[in-house]
C-alpha positions, 0 to 999 in steps of 0.5 A: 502494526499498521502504517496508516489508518483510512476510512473507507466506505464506513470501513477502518483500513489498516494499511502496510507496505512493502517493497517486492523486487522481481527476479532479473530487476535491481529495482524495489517496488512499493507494494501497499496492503489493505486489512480491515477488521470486518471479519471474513473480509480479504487483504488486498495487496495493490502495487503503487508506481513507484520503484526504486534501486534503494528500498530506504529510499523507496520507504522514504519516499512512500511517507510522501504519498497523500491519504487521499492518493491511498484511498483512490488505491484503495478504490481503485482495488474494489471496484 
């Protein structure tokens, strides 16, 4: 299920995140992916800068994070 629906470019997104933490760090990383339902179209998987030592509150923190913010990740990614 999707976190958040964006439109982009005359595309419907459906966005997720994730928290990723790498070997040798206590801290967790917000991580957003990018799905639309264009077939033959690849999920993009972004890292956003944020990170925290609690994934709750790296999650907490992520419903904070604007549509608009999204959408230049977003762009960002395909350019």
């Amino acid at each position: 299920m999707a976190w958040r629906v964006l439109e982009h470019d005359g595309k419907s997104w459906n966005v997720s995140l994730a928290a990723e933490r790498r070997p040798n760090s206590p801290q967790w990383n917000l991580v957003f992916s990018f799905r639309t339902s264009t077939a033959g179209q690849r999920s993009i998987w972004a890292a956003y800068p944020l990170a925290s030592s609690s994934k709750a509150a790296l999650f907490a923190q992520a419903d904070r994070i604007s549509d608009k913010e999204l959408l230049q990740l977003l762009s960002d990614q395909l350019t």
